[in-house]
Residue, then its C-alpha position, 0 to 999 in steps of 0.5 A: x383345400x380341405x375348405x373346399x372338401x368339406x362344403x363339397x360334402x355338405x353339398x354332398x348330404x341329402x336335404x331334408x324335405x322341409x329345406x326342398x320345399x322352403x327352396x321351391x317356394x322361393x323359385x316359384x314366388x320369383x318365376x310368378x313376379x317375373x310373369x308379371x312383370x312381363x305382362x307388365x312390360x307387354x301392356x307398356x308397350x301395346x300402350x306406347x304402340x298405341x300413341x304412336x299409332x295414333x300420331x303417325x295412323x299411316x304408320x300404324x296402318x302398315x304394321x298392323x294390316x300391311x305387314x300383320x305384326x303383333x304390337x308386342x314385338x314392336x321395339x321400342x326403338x323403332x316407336x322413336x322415330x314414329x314419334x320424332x316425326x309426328x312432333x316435326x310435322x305438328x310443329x310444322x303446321x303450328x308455325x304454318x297457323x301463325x304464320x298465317x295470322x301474321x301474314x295479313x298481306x297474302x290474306x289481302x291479295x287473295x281478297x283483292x283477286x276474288x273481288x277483280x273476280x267477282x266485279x268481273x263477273x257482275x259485268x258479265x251478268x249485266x252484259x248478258x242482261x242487256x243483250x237479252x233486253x235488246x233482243x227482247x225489244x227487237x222481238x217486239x219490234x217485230x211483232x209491233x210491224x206483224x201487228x201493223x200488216x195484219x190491221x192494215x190488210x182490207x176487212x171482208x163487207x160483214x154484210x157479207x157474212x151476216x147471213x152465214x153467220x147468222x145461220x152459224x149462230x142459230x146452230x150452234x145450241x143444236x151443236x153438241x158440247x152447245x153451252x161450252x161453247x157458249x162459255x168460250x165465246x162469252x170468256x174470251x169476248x170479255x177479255x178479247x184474248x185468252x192463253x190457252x191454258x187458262x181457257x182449257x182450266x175454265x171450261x174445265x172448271x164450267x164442266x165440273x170435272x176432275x181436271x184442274x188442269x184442263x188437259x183431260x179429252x172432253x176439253x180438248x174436244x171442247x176446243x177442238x170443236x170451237x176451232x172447227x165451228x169457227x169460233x175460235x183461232x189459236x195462235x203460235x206463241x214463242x213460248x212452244x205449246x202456249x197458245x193465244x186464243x181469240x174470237x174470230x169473225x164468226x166468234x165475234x158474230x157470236x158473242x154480240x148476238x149473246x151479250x147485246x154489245x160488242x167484244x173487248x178489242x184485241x189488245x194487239x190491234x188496240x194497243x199495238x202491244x207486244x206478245x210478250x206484254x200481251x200474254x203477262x198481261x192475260x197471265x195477271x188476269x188469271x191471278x187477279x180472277x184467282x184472287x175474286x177480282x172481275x176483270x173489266x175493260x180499259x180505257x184511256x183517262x184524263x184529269x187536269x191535264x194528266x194521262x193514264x192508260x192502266x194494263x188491266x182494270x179489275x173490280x172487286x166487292x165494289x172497289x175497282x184497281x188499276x195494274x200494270x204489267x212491267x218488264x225488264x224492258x222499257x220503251x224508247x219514248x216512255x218517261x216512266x218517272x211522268x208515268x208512275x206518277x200519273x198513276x199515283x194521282x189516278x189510282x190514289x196512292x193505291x198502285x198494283x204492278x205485276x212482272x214476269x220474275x223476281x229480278x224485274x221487281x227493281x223495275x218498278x221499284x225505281x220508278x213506284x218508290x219516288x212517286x209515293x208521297x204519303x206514309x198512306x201510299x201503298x204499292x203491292x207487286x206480284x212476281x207472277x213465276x211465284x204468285x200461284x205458290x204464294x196463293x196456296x201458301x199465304x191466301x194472297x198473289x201480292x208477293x211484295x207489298x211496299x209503303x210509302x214514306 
Protein backbone atom coordinates (compact mmCIF):
# COMPACT_ATOMS: atom_id res chain seq x y z
CA UNK A 1 0.00 0.00 0.00
CA UNK A 2 2.58 2.51 0.75
CA UNK A 3 4.47 1.26 -2.59
CA UNK A 4 1.67 2.36 -4.41
CA UNK A 5 1.49 5.66 -2.58
CA UNK A 6 4.81 6.57 -3.07
CA UNK A 7 4.95 5.80 -7.34
CA UNK A 8 1.61 7.82 -7.27
CA UNK A 9 3.70 10.92 -5.78
CA UNK A 10 6.45 10.40 -8.08
CA UNK A 11 3.70 10.63 -10.89
CA UNK A 12 2.62 13.26 -9.04
CA UNK A 13 5.89 15.81 -9.24
CA UNK A 14 6.58 17.85 -12.17
CA UNK A 15 8.93 16.67 -15.13
CA UNK A 16 11.81 18.56 -16.11
CA UNK A 17 11.82 19.81 -19.58
CA UNK A 18 14.57 17.85 -20.87
CA UNK A 19 12.48 14.37 -19.70
CA UNK A 20 9.38 15.98 -21.88
CA UNK A 21 11.47 16.45 -24.75
CA UNK A 22 13.55 13.39 -24.55
CA UNK A 23 9.60 11.36 -24.25
CA UNK A 24 8.06 13.50 -27.26
CA UNK A 25 11.11 12.58 -29.28
CA UNK A 26 10.57 9.04 -28.58
CA UNK A 27 6.42 9.19 -29.82
CA UNK A 28 7.15 11.21 -32.91
CA UNK A 29 10.24 8.91 -34.01
CA UNK A 30 7.61 5.92 -33.63
CA UNK A 31 4.34 7.69 -35.07
CA UNK A 32 6.89 8.60 -38.35
CA UNK A 33 7.80 4.55 -38.57
CA UNK A 34 4.36 3.90 -38.22
CA UNK A 35 3.73 6.48 -41.42
CA UNK A 36 6.02 4.46 -43.32
CA UNK A 37 4.99 1.47 -42.63
CA UNK A 38 1.64 2.33 -43.89
CA UNK A 39 2.79 3.40 -46.94
CA UNK A 40 4.65 0.54 -47.27
CA UNK A 41 1.70 -1.55 -46.74
CA UNK A 42 -0.37 0.62 -49.18
CA UNK A 43 2.22 0.11 -52.34
CA UNK A 44 2.35 -3.80 -51.29
CA UNK A 45 -1.06 -3.84 -51.82
CA UNK A 46 -1.49 -1.57 -55.09
CA UNK A 47 1.16 -4.09 -56.19
CA UNK A 48 -0.64 -7.11 -55.45
CA UNK A 49 -3.83 -5.34 -56.83
CA UNK A 50 -1.97 -4.81 -59.84
CA UNK A 51 -0.97 -8.76 -60.59
CA UNK A 52 -4.51 -9.68 -60.04
CA UNK A 53 -5.45 -7.43 -62.25
CA UNK A 54 -3.55 -8.38 -64.86
CA UNK A 55 -4.44 -12.30 -64.47
CA UNK A 56 -8.08 -11.65 -64.12
CA UNK A 57 -8.52 -7.84 -66.49
CA UNK A 58 -12.59 -8.47 -66.22
CA UNK A 59 -12.16 -8.38 -62.65
CA UNK A 60 -10.15 -5.37 -62.62
CA UNK A 61 -12.17 -3.64 -65.03
CA UNK A 62 -15.24 -3.94 -62.87
CA UNK A 63 -13.32 -2.68 -59.50
CA UNK A 64 -11.73 0.19 -61.09
CA UNK A 65 -14.29 1.53 -63.41
CA UNK A 66 -17.74 -0.42 -62.47
CA UNK A 67 -17.64 0.25 -59.18
CA UNK A 68 -14.89 3.09 -59.07
CA UNK A 69 -13.03 1.43 -55.77
CA UNK A 70 -9.74 2.81 -54.63
CA UNK A 71 -6.95 -0.08 -54.87
CA UNK A 72 -5.94 0.44 -51.42
CA UNK A 73 -9.17 -0.51 -49.99
CA UNK A 74 -9.05 -4.02 -51.71
CA UNK A 75 -8.49 -6.73 -49.04
CA UNK A 76 -6.24 -9.15 -49.37
CA UNK A 77 -8.50 -11.65 -48.84
CA UNK A 78 -10.79 -10.80 -51.88
CA UNK A 79 -7.32 -10.76 -54.13
CA UNK A 80 -7.19 -14.69 -53.44
CA UNK A 81 -9.83 -15.80 -55.43
CA UNK A 82 -8.62 -13.55 -58.19
CA UNK A 83 -5.66 -15.38 -58.39
CA UNK A 84 -6.96 -19.02 -57.52
CA UNK A 85 -9.07 -18.53 -60.63
CA UNK A 86 -6.55 -17.24 -63.27
CA UNK A 87 -3.99 -20.16 -62.03
CA UNK A 88 -7.33 -23.00 -63.02
CA UNK A 89 -7.89 -21.52 -66.17
CA UNK A 90 -4.08 -21.03 -67.20
CA UNK A 91 -3.86 -24.63 -66.06
CA UNK A 92 -7.02 -25.57 -68.08
CA UNK A 93 -5.78 -24.27 -71.27
CA UNK A 94 -2.02 -25.75 -70.74
CA UNK A 95 -3.79 -29.25 -70.63
CA UNK A 96 -6.23 -28.06 -73.75
CA UNK A 97 -2.51 -27.39 -75.57
CA UNK A 98 -1.20 -30.94 -74.68
CA UNK A 99 -3.80 -32.46 -75.15
CA UNK A 100 -4.00 -31.04 -78.38
CA UNK A 101 -0.55 -32.66 -79.47
CA UNK A 102 -1.39 -35.90 -78.30
CA UNK A 103 -4.65 -36.04 -80.16
CA UNK A 104 -3.43 -36.56 -83.44
CA UNK A 105 -6.64 -38.50 -84.60
CA UNK A 106 -9.02 -35.38 -83.96
CA UNK A 107 -6.22 -33.37 -86.19
CA UNK A 108 -6.62 -36.31 -88.80
CA UNK A 109 -10.27 -36.22 -89.13
CA UNK A 110 -10.44 -32.43 -89.52
CA UNK A 111 -7.85 -32.99 -92.31
CA UNK A 112 -9.73 -35.46 -93.89
CA UNK A 113 -13.16 -33.40 -94.05
CA UNK A 114 -11.60 -30.34 -95.52
CA UNK A 115 -9.83 -32.33 -98.29
CA UNK A 116 -13.67 -34.44 -99.03
CA UNK A 117 -14.44 -30.39 -98.93
CA UNK A 118 -11.94 -29.38 -101.19
CA UNK A 119 -12.07 -32.44 -103.73
CA UNK A 120 -15.83 -31.76 -103.73
CA UNK A 121 -15.30 -28.22 -104.69
CA UNK A 122 -12.82 -28.90 -107.58
CA UNK A 123 -15.68 -31.03 -108.92
CA UNK A 124 -17.97 -28.50 -108.91
CA UNK A 125 -15.57 -25.93 -110.53
CA UNK A 126 -14.99 -28.56 -113.40
CA UNK A 127 -18.64 -29.17 -113.82
CA UNK A 128 -18.99 -25.33 -114.18
CA UNK A 129 -16.13 -25.29 -116.60
CA UNK A 130 -17.71 -27.76 -118.65
CA UNK A 131 -20.88 -26.67 -118.84
CA UNK A 132 -19.52 -23.27 -119.74
CA UNK A 133 -17.68 -25.17 -122.60
CA UNK A 134 -20.74 -26.81 -124.04
CA UNK A 135 -22.46 -23.62 -124.01
CA UNK A 136 -19.64 -21.93 -125.77
CA UNK A 137 -19.50 -24.81 -128.60
CA UNK A 138 -23.44 -24.17 -129.08
CA UNK A 139 -23.05 -20.71 -129.57
CA UNK A 140 -20.68 -21.54 -131.96
CA UNK A 141 -22.50 -23.82 -133.54
CA UNK A 142 -25.10 -21.35 -133.88
CA UNK A 143 -23.19 -18.69 -135.27
CA UNK A 144 -21.47 -21.42 -137.59
CA UNK A 145 -25.42 -21.94 -139.31
CA UNK A 146 -25.95 -17.90 -139.31
CA UNK A 147 -22.73 -17.86 -141.37
CA UNK A 148 -23.97 -20.74 -143.55
CA UNK A 149 -27.41 -18.55 -144.42
CA UNK A 150 -25.87 -15.47 -144.99
CA UNK A 151 -23.19 -16.96 -147.53
CA UNK A 152 -25.98 -18.77 -149.15
CA UNK A 153 -28.42 -15.87 -149.82
CA UNK A 154 -27.83 -14.87 -153.85
CA UNK A 155 -25.01 -11.99 -154.28
CA UNK A 156 -26.53 -8.60 -156.20
CA UNK A 157 -25.24 -8.54 -160.32
CA UNK A 158 -22.06 -5.94 -159.41
CA UNK A 159 -22.44 -4.99 -162.58
CA UNK A 160 -25.32 -3.55 -161.21
CA UNK A 161 -23.76 -1.53 -158.80
CA UNK A 162 -20.45 -0.69 -160.66
CA UNK A 163 -21.89 2.53 -162.13
CA UNK A 164 -23.25 3.90 -158.43
CA UNK A 165 -20.19 2.67 -156.93
CA UNK A 166 -18.23 4.23 -159.23
CA UNK A 167 -19.71 7.67 -158.83
CA UNK A 168 -19.71 6.91 -154.81
CA UNK A 169 -16.11 6.56 -155.13
CA UNK A 170 -15.10 9.56 -157.11
CA UNK A 171 -16.91 11.31 -154.35
CA UNK A 172 -15.65 10.29 -151.58
CA UNK A 173 -12.26 12.75 -151.47
CA UNK A 174 -14.75 15.84 -151.92
CA UNK A 175 -16.25 14.01 -148.52
CA UNK A 176 -15.25 15.80 -145.53
CA UNK A 177 -12.86 13.85 -143.05
CA UNK A 178 -12.09 12.23 -147.23
CA UNK A 179 -8.61 10.71 -146.12
CA UNK A 180 -9.88 9.20 -142.78
CA UNK A 181 -11.93 7.61 -144.97
CA UNK A 182 -9.47 6.35 -146.96
CA UNK A 183 -7.60 5.16 -143.81
CA UNK A 184 -10.70 3.17 -142.81
CA UNK A 185 -11.21 1.47 -146.20
CA UNK A 186 -7.52 0.73 -146.40
CA UNK A 187 -7.33 -0.82 -142.59
CA UNK A 188 -10.16 -3.20 -142.53
CA UNK A 189 -9.60 -4.54 -146.38
CA UNK A 190 -6.21 -5.82 -145.12
CA UNK A 191 -7.57 -7.50 -142.28
CA UNK A 192 -11.21 -8.10 -143.79
CA UNK A 193 -12.61 -7.17 -140.22
CA UNK A 194 -11.85 -5.03 -137.44
CA UNK A 195 -13.18 -4.64 -133.62
CA UNK A 196 -14.50 -1.37 -133.22
CA UNK A 197 -12.20 -0.36 -130.42
CA UNK A 198 -9.37 -1.21 -132.35
CA UNK A 199 -10.65 0.68 -135.62
CA UNK A 200 -11.62 3.86 -133.33
CA UNK A 201 -7.83 3.97 -131.61
CA UNK A 202 -6.17 4.15 -135.11
CA UNK A 203 -7.88 6.70 -136.77
CA UNK A 204 -7.45 8.18 -133.69
CA UNK A 205 -3.69 7.53 -133.89
CA UNK A 206 -3.87 8.80 -138.04
CA UNK A 207 -5.31 12.05 -136.74
CA UNK A 208 -2.65 12.73 -134.34
CA UNK A 209 -5.17 13.45 -131.62
CA UNK A 210 -4.90 13.49 -127.82
CA UNK A 211 -7.46 10.36 -127.67
CA UNK A 212 -5.44 7.11 -127.02
CA UNK A 213 -8.71 5.75 -126.80
CA UNK A 214 -10.69 6.77 -129.57
CA UNK A 215 -13.73 7.84 -127.90
CA UNK A 216 -13.46 11.45 -128.35
CA UNK A 217 -16.37 13.26 -130.94
CA UNK A 218 -14.05 13.68 -134.19
CA UNK A 219 -13.66 9.84 -134.37
CA UNK A 220 -16.88 9.23 -133.89
CA UNK A 221 -18.13 11.27 -136.38
CA UNK A 222 -15.48 9.47 -138.34
CA UNK A 223 -17.35 6.57 -137.97
CA UNK A 224 -20.14 7.96 -138.08
CA UNK A 225 -19.93 8.98 -141.59
CA UNK A 226 -18.04 5.70 -143.07
CA UNK A 227 -21.53 4.21 -141.98
CA UNK A 228 -23.49 6.64 -143.48
CA UNK A 229 -21.52 6.97 -147.04
CA UNK A 230 -21.82 3.11 -146.96
CA UNK A 231 -18.53 2.00 -146.52
CA UNK A 232 -18.64 0.51 -143.34
CA UNK A 233 -21.38 -1.82 -141.36
CA UNK A 234 -21.02 -2.81 -137.76
CA UNK A 235 -22.20 -5.60 -136.38
CA UNK A 236 -23.78 -6.69 -132.73
CA UNK A 237 -21.43 -8.53 -131.03
CA UNK A 238 -22.06 -10.55 -127.68
CA UNK A 239 -20.02 -9.23 -125.99
CA UNK A 240 -22.55 -5.52 -125.67
CA UNK A 241 -20.88 -2.53 -126.93
CA UNK A 242 -18.04 -4.66 -128.97
CA UNK A 243 -18.70 -3.91 -132.42
CA UNK A 244 -17.57 -6.08 -135.55
CA UNK A 245 -16.66 -3.79 -138.61
CA UNK A 246 -16.48 -4.79 -142.10
CA UNK A 247 -16.37 -3.32 -145.47
CA UNK A 248 -19.45 -3.51 -147.25
CA UNK A 249 -19.93 -3.80 -151.20
CA UNK A 250 -19.51 -0.22 -151.63
CA UNK A 251 -16.30 -0.53 -149.28
CA UNK A 252 -15.11 -3.37 -150.96
CA UNK A 253 -15.66 -1.39 -154.19
CA UNK A 254 -13.36 0.95 -152.70
CA UNK A 255 -10.51 -0.54 -151.37
CA UNK A 256 -9.97 -2.45 -154.99
CA UNK A 257 -10.09 1.07 -156.78
CA UNK A 258 -7.37 2.18 -154.13
CA UNK A 259 -4.84 -0.62 -153.69
CA UNK A 260 -5.26 -2.42 -157.16
CA UNK A 261 -6.35 -5.84 -155.46
CA UNK A 262 -8.93 -7.15 -154.10
CA UNK A 263 -9.62 -6.97 -149.83
CA UNK A 264 -8.94 -10.15 -147.29
CA UNK A 265 -11.91 -12.41 -147.40
CA UNK A 266 -14.12 -12.16 -144.15
CA UNK A 267 -12.92 -14.80 -142.03
CA UNK A 268 -16.81 -15.63 -141.17
CA UNK A 269 -17.10 -16.66 -144.95
CA UNK A 270 -13.48 -18.09 -145.53
CA UNK A 271 -13.11 -19.85 -142.66
CA UNK A 272 -16.76 -20.42 -140.99
CA UNK A 273 -15.06 -19.31 -137.81
CA UNK A 274 -16.73 -18.50 -134.94
CA UNK A 275 -17.53 -15.07 -133.33
CA UNK A 276 -15.86 -15.79 -130.83
CA UNK A 277 -12.46 -17.25 -132.50
CA UNK A 278 -13.04 -14.34 -134.98
CA UNK A 279 -12.96 -11.36 -132.49
CA UNK A 280 -9.33 -13.27 -130.41
CA UNK A 281 -8.10 -13.37 -133.32
CA UNK A 282 -8.36 -9.49 -134.71
CA UNK A 283 -7.56 -9.11 -130.58
CA UNK A 284 -4.04 -10.90 -131.36
CA UNK A 285 -3.78 -8.70 -134.23
CA UNK A 286 -3.79 -5.52 -132.50
CA UNK A 287 -1.14 -6.96 -129.75
CA UNK A 288 0.98 -8.19 -132.61
CA UNK A 289 0.73 -4.67 -134.65
CA UNK A 290 1.36 -3.34 -131.06
CA UNK A 291 4.67 -5.33 -130.90
CA UNK A 292 5.85 -3.94 -134.98
CA UNK A 293 4.49 -7.12 -136.61
CA UNK A 294 2.73 -6.36 -140.14
CA UNK A 295 -0.22 -8.25 -140.36
CA UNK A 296 -0.45 -10.57 -143.65
CA UNK A 297 -2.95 -12.65 -145.31
CA UNK A 298 -3.22 -16.37 -144.68
CA UNK A 299 -3.22 -19.44 -146.47
CA UNK A 300 -3.53 -22.91 -146.45
CA UNK A 301 -0.22 -24.72 -146.90
CA UNK A 302 1.25 -28.21 -147.74
CA UNK A 303 4.51 -29.79 -147.60
CA UNK A 304 5.17 -33.58 -147.96
CA UNK A 305 1.76 -34.61 -147.17
CA UNK A 306 1.62 -32.44 -144.25
CA UNK A 307 -1.30 -29.47 -143.73
CA UNK A 308 -1.36 -26.21 -141.78
CA UNK A 309 -3.66 -23.29 -141.83
CA UNK A 310 -2.33 -20.66 -139.10
CA UNK A 311 -4.87 -18.12 -137.61
CA UNK A 312 -2.78 -15.08 -138.41
CA UNK A 313 0.45 -14.70 -140.37
CA UNK A 314 2.31 -11.62 -139.25
CA UNK A 315 6.03 -10.28 -140.42
CA UNK A 316 8.42 -8.29 -139.04
CA UNK A 317 12.09 -7.10 -139.79
CA UNK A 318 11.93 -9.91 -142.55
CA UNK A 319 11.14 -12.79 -140.57
CA UNK A 320 7.30 -14.00 -141.05
CA UNK A 321 5.31 -15.99 -137.93
CA UNK A 322 2.61 -17.99 -137.89
CA UNK A 323 0.11 -17.83 -134.44
CA UNK A 324 -3.05 -19.42 -133.38
CA UNK A 325 -5.50 -18.46 -131.47
CA UNK A 326 -6.78 -21.37 -128.69
CA UNK A 327 -9.83 -21.70 -126.52
CA UNK A 328 -11.15 -23.70 -123.81
CA UNK A 329 -12.78 -25.16 -126.25
CA UNK A 330 -11.96 -27.45 -129.04
CA UNK A 331 -13.40 -28.92 -131.98
CA UNK A 332 -15.12 -32.48 -132.49
CA UNK A 333 -13.28 -33.47 -135.33
CA UNK A 334 -9.53 -31.81 -134.72
CA UNK A 335 -6.89 -34.23 -133.81
CA UNK A 336 -5.18 -31.20 -132.10
CA UNK A 337 -2.06 -33.63 -131.26
CA UNK A 338 -1.64 -34.26 -135.53
CA UNK A 339 -1.99 -30.12 -135.38
CA UNK A 340 0.55 -29.11 -133.03
CA UNK A 341 2.93 -31.03 -134.86
CA UNK A 342 1.97 -30.08 -138.27
CA UNK A 343 2.76 -26.59 -136.80
CA UNK A 344 6.04 -27.60 -135.53
CA UNK A 345 7.28 -28.96 -138.89
CA UNK A 346 5.70 -25.66 -140.80
CA UNK A 347 7.08 -23.03 -138.53
CA UNK A 348 10.50 -24.79 -137.36
CA UNK A 349 10.13 -25.33 -134.14
CA UNK A 350 9.43 -21.62 -133.41
CA UNK A 351 5.26 -21.48 -132.57
CA UNK A 352 3.20 -18.74 -131.10
CA UNK A 353 -0.36 -19.19 -129.40
CA UNK A 354 -2.47 -16.37 -128.18
CA UNK A 355 -5.83 -17.46 -125.64
CA UNK A 356 -8.11 -15.40 -124.34
CA UNK A 357 -7.22 -16.05 -120.35
CA UNK A 358 -4.61 -17.41 -117.71
CA UNK A 359 -6.77 -20.70 -117.25
CA UNK A 360 -6.69 -21.85 -121.02
CA UNK A 361 -2.79 -21.87 -121.13
CA UNK A 362 -3.13 -25.62 -120.20
CA UNK A 363 -4.99 -25.64 -123.49
CA UNK A 364 -2.26 -25.50 -125.43
CA UNK A 365 0.28 -26.52 -123.34
CA UNK A 366 -0.85 -30.11 -123.47
CA UNK A 367 -0.69 -30.45 -126.85
CA UNK A 368 2.52 -27.54 -127.93
CA UNK A 369 4.90 -29.50 -125.22
CA UNK A 370 4.63 -32.98 -126.76
CA UNK A 371 5.29 -31.81 -130.18
CA UNK A 372 8.58 -30.02 -129.37
CA UNK A 373 11.56 -32.13 -130.21
CA UNK A 374 14.61 -29.99 -129.50
CA UNK A 375 15.94 -28.07 -126.52
CA UNK A 376 16.00 -25.20 -129.75
CA UNK A 377 12.11 -25.30 -129.98
CA UNK A 378 10.63 -22.65 -128.66
CA UNK A 379 6.80 -21.68 -127.85
CA UNK A 380 5.84 -18.13 -126.80
CA UNK A 381 2.09 -17.70 -125.35
CA UNK A 382 0.25 -14.50 -124.75
CA UNK A 383 -2.71 -14.29 -122.22
CA UNK A 384 -4.26 -11.67 -124.17
CA UNK A 385 -6.55 -10.38 -120.66
CA UNK A 386 -2.85 -9.36 -119.62
CA UNK A 387 -0.94 -8.80 -122.62
CA UNK A 388 -1.50 -4.82 -122.66
CA UNK A 389 0.13 -4.52 -118.97
CA UNK A 390 2.57 -7.07 -119.62
CA UNK A 391 3.65 -4.57 -122.91
CA UNK A 392 4.06 -1.62 -120.57
CA UNK A 393 5.71 -3.28 -117.98
CA UNK A 394 8.13 -5.48 -119.67
CA UNK A 395 8.28 -4.15 -123.44
CA UNK A 396 6.91 -7.42 -124.68
CA UNK A 397 3.06 -9.16 -125.08
CA UNK A 398 4.57 -12.89 -124.63
CA UNK A 399 3.40 -13.46 -121.03
CA UNK A 400 4.50 -17.15 -121.09
CA UNK A 401 7.75 -18.45 -123.02
CA UNK A 402 8.43 -22.20 -122.99
CA UNK A 403 11.54 -24.30 -124.19
CA UNK A 404 11.50 -27.68 -125.59
CA UNK A 405 13.62 -30.32 -124.12
Amino acid sequence: MDNEIELQEELNKPVSELTRKFYNDILNAMDARAANAKKSLDEIQVMLVEIAGIVDSEWMYQQRVTKMRDLRDIKLSELIPVVKRAAISAHSEKLKIMGGQVDTKTLKAENNRLSAELAKASRERDAYEQVNRNQEEAIDRLTNQIDRLRSSQPAADENDNAGSFAEQYDALPKTKHGDQLAFIIKYIGERGEALSPDLRKKIAENLNLNDPEGKGRTVSEVMSLAEQVGLIEAFDTSKGRLKLVELTKFGEYAFEQTTGKKPRENDYQKEHKSESQVMLALEAQALLEKMGYKILPTTRMFIDGHEFAPDIAAEKDGEVIYAEVERNTTKANQNLDTKWRNYRHFSNGKMYAFVPHKSAINNVTRYALPAMKSPKDILYLCDISAASRHFEEKGTIWTLIRNGV
